[in-house]
N, C-alpha and C positions, 0 to 999 in steps of 0.2 A: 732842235732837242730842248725837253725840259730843263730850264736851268734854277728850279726852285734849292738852293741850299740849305746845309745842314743846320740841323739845332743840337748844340752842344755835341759838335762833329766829334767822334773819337782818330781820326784819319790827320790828325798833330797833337802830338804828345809831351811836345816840348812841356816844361817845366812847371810852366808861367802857364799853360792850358786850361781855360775852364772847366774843362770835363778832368781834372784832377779833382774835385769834388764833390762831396755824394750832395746829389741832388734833393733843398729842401723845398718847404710849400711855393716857393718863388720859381723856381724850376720848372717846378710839374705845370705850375700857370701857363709858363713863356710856351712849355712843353704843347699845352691843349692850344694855343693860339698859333704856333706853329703849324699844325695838324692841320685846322681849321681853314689857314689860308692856302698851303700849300694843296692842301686835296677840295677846294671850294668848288673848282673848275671839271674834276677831274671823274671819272667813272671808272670804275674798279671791274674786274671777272676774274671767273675762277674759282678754283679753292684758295685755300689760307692754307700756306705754306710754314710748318717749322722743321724747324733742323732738327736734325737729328741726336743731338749730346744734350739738347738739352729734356730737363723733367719738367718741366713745365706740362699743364693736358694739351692735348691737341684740342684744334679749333674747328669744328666737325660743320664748316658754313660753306654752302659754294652756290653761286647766283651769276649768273651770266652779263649783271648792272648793277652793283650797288653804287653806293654816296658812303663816306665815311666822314665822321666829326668828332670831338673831344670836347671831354667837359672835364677839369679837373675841384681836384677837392683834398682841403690839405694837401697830404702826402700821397694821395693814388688819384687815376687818370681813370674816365672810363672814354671806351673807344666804340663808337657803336654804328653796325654796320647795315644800313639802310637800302634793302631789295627795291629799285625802281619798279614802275608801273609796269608791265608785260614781262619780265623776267624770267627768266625759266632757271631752275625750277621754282614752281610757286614758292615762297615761305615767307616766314616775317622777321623782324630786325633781329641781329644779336648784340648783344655789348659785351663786351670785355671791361675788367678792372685791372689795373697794371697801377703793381711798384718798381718804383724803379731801381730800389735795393743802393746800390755803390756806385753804378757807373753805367745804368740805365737812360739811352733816347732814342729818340724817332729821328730817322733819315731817310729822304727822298732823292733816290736813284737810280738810275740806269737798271732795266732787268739783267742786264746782260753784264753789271761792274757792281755785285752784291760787296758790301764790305763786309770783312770778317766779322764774327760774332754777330751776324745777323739769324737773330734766334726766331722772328717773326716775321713772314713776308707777305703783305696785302699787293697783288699784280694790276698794275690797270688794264681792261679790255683791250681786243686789240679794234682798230690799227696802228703797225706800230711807228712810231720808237715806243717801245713800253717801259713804263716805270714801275718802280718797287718802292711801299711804304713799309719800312724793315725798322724791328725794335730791336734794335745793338745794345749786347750787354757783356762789356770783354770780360766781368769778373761772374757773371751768372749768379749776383744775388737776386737779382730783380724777379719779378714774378706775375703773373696773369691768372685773374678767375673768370671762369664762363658765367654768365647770369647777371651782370650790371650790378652787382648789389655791393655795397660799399663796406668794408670790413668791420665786424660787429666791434666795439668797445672805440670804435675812436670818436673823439668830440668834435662840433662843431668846427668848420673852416675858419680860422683867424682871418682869411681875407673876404672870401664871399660871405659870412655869420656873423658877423662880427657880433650884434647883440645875444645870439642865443652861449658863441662863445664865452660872453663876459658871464652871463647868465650860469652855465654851465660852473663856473672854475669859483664864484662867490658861493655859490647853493650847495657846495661840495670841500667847501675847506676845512671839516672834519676829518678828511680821508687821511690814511695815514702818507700817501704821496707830498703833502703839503707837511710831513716830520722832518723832512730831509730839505738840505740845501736848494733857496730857490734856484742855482743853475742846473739841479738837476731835477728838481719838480717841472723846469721849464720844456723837458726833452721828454716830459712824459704825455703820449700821445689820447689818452685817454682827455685830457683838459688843453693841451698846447698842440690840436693839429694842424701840421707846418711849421713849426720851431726846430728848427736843428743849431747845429754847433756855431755856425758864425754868426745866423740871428742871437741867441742868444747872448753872447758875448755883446752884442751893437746894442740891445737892448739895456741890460743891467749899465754899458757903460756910462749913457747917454741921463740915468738916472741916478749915476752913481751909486748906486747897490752896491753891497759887496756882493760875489759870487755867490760864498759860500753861509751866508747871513739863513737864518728860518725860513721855509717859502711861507710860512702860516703869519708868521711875526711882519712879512712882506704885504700879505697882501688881506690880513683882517682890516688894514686901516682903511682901504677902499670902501669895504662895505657900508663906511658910515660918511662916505664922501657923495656929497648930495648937492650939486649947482642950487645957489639961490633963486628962488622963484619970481625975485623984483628983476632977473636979469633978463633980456632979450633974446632972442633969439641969436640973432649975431653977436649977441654980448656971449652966449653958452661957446659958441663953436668960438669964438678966437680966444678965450679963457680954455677952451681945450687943446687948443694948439701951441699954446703959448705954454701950457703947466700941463703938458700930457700923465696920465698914470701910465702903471706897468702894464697893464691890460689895454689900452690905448694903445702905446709902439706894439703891441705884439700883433694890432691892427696896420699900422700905419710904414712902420719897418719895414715889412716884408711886400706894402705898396711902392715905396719906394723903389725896391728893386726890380720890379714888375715896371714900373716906368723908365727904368736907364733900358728899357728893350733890347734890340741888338747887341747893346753895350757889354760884352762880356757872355752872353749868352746864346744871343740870337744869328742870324744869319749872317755863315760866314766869317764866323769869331777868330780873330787872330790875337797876336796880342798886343796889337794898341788898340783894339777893341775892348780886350780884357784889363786894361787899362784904365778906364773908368770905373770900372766895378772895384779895382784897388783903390784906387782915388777917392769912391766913395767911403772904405771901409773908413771907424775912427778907430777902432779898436783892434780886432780882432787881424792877430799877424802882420801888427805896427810895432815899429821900434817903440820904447820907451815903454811898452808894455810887460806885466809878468803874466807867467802861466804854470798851472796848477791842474794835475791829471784827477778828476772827479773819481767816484768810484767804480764808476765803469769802463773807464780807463779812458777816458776823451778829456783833450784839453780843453779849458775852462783860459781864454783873455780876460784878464781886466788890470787896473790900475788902482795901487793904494791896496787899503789892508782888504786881506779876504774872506774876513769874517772870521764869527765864533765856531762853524761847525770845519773850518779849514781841516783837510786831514794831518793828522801829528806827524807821520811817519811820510816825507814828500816819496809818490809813486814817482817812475819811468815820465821823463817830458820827451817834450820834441825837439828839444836842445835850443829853445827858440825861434822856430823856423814853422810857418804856417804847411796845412798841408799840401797844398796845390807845389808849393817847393822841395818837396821829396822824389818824385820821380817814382807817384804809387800806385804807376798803374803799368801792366805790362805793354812794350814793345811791338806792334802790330806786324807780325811777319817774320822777327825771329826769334818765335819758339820758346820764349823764357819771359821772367819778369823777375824783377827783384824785391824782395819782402823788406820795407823798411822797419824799424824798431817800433813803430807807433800804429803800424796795423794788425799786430798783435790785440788777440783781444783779452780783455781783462772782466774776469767775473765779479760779481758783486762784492768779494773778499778784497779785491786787488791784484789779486797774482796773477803772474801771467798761467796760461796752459802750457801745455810740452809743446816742443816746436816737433811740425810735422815732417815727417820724410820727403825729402826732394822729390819725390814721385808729386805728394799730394802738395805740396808748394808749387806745382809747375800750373800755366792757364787750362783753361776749359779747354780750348783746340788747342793745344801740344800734344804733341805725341806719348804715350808710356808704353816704356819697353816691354814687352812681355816678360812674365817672370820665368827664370830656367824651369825646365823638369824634373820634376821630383827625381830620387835615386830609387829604383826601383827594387835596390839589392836589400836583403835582410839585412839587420843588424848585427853586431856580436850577440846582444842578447838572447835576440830572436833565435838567432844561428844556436846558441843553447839551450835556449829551451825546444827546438824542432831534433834534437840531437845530431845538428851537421859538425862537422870538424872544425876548426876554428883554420883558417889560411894564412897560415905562416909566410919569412919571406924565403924561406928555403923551400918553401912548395911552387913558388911564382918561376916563371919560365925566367932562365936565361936570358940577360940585357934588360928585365921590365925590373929591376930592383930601384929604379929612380925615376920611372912612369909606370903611373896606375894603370891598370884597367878600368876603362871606365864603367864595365858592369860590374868591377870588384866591390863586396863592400870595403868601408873606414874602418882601420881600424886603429882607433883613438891612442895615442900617445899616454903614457904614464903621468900621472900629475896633472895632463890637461882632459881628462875626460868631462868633466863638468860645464869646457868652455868651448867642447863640440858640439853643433849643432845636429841635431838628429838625423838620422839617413836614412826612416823607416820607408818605406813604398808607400805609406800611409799617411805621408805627410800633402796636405794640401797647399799648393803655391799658395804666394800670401797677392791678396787682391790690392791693388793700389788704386786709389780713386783719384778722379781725376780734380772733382774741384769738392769742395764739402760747402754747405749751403750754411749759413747761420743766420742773425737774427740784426739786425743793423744796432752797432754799440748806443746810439743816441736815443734808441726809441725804447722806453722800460715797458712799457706795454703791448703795443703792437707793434710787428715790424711793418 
């Protein structure tokens, strides 16, 4: 049997779990070189299999041979799936783009031992043992376009671009995204594609930034930072490693974690695997550190003052505690999850929203109960405006003075009319959804 394993398995959830993490441009990297090795060997058939809960399009491809590979970029993956030579039926490649949303990966396994929340399933041909290339998404933010094309408004990759990136974020520092705090101009995916929460924390820290300092007052000085021309070649590149800018780690950071490989991400991730990846952090959910919930409600690590545009009024924290140590992701298998304080999301105001009904707090594959039936009996109103009698309890048979009928209407107590709920036949059950879709807190542009 196949024994290629998981990338950023959801299948342990302990605590200390890397897939407690929304996945940034470091991720989706490991993500496409996973892919890449795992399906090198391999020949796919079939259709493309999704589940059924989720809204994502269907994937309307079926080839009796393809080859499947990844290329990532920033923050989305494209997946592109390659008809061999004689294949029937004739056709040509397709690609898919995938985000990975919250808690978005690729797992290779067993056709016959799907993991839950396998929202996407590429089968390999037979003979068997057959395997399953299945995109797991226990929270259903993640999401997939037909057509390859990579989503209009984001900028250049910080790790594959790096010059058009730099290029991009100097020719653009008019925009009103560079008014606001550089940790939150850093999340904006229009100029920082691949920066999420914990790069940026590693990056400002590393520089000593304040978080919350001007991103404009950050990063005009760059534009007139210009290597001397009497320098070497070798003299430019070890003066740039040596005295990096902030455009620089936004390069180099996120290579970093592309190199510890396995280490926390990669195959077969436990947690003295994940263990290096914390050993790398310097900043970000390290003791000694303070933290500061930004306006979108994501904590912000750093050390020392937090700057002039710090918010006055301190928002909801994490009490301390990194997110991977919440326990924020549901339970595989029973039936619930628990909503901690900090996955709450917070508008551009700060506030939180209402918290939703335990229907719409439960996962995407949980069960919801069906809502009862409506009452189908008139109301008192109704009952007088139709000119029916009003049913007293001297009209009710003998013995039912302490159990209703259940086709009888309600009728409403003295004083509490206003705090009964209607009982018209015309009332529509109330619909309870199952998971509600939103926009990832870190990303102010595109999700």
């Amino acid at each position: 049997m196949h024994t290629w394993p998981n990338l950023l398995s959801s299948s342990s959830t302990g605590p200390g779990h890397p897939s407690h993490r929304m996945p940034e441009g470091p991720e989706l990297h490991l993500a496409s070189h996973f892919v890449n090795e795992a399906c090198r060997e391999l020949v796919f058939g079939g259709c493309v299999e999704k589940s059924p809960v989720s809204r994502n399009p269907e994937v309307p491809f079926e080839s009796s041979a393809y080859h499947i590979s990844a290329l990532a970029r920033g923050k989305e993956l494209r997946l592109t799936l390659s008809p061999l030579p004689g294949a029937q039926p004739p056709r040509g490649p397709l690609a898919l783009v995938f985000r990975f949303g919250m808690t978005g990966s690729f797992q290779l396994v067993p056709s016959d031992a799907l993991p839950p929340h396998a929202h996407l399933r590429f089968y390999t041909a037979p003979p068997d043992p057959r395997l399953a290339l299945c995109f797991v998404d226990i929270r259903r933010f993640g999401h997939w376009d037909l057509g390859g094309k990579w989503q209009p408004g984001r900028g250049p990759c910080v790790l594959l671009e790096y010059e058009q990136f730099r290029e991009n974020v100097l020719r653009n520092l008019a925009d009103k995204a560079f008014d606001r705090p550089i940790c939150e101009a850093l999340l904006d995916q229009r100029f920082f594609n691949g920066i999420g929460n914990y790069l940026r924390a590693e990056i400002l820290y590393r520089l000593k930034i304040p978080p919350f300092e001007k991103a404009r007052t950050v990063l005009e000085a760059l534009q007139q930072r210009r290597p001397s021309p009497e320098l070497t070649l070798s003299q430019k590149i070890r003066a740039k490693l040596q005295n990096p800018d902030l455009l620089e780690l936004c390069h180099s950071v996120p290579k970093e974690v592309v190199q510890l490989g396995g280490k926390g991400y990669g195959p077969e991730s436990t947690e003295e695997d994940f263990a290096a990846f914390r050993a790398w952090l310097q900043c970000y959910g390290t003791s000694g550190m303070s933290s500061l919930r930004d306006r979108h409600g994501r904590t912000i690590w750093f050390q020392g003052d937090p700057g002039p545009l710090a918010p006055k009024v301190p928002t909801p924290t994490l009490g301390g505690t990194p997110e991977w140590e919440h326990g924020n992701l549901e339970k595989v298998g029973r039936g619930h999850k628990t909503l901690q304080p900090h996955q709450q999301q917070y508008p551009a105001g700060g506030k939180s929203r209402k918290k939703k009904s335990k229907g719409a707090q439960r996962g995407p594959e949980d069960q919801v109960e069906d809502p009862p039936p409506p009452n189908k009996a008139p109301s008192r109103t109704r009952r007088a405006r139709r000119g029916l009698p009003e049913q007293t309890a001297a009209q009710q048979p003998k013995g039912t003075s302490l159990q209703r009928d259940p086709e009888a209407p309600r009728v409403p107590e003295k004083g509490k009319r206003r705090r009964q709920p209607a009982t018209s036949g015309r009332r529509r059950p109330q619909k309870i959804k199952a998971d509600t879709p939103s926009l990832e807190p870190e990303e102010t542009s595109a999700s």
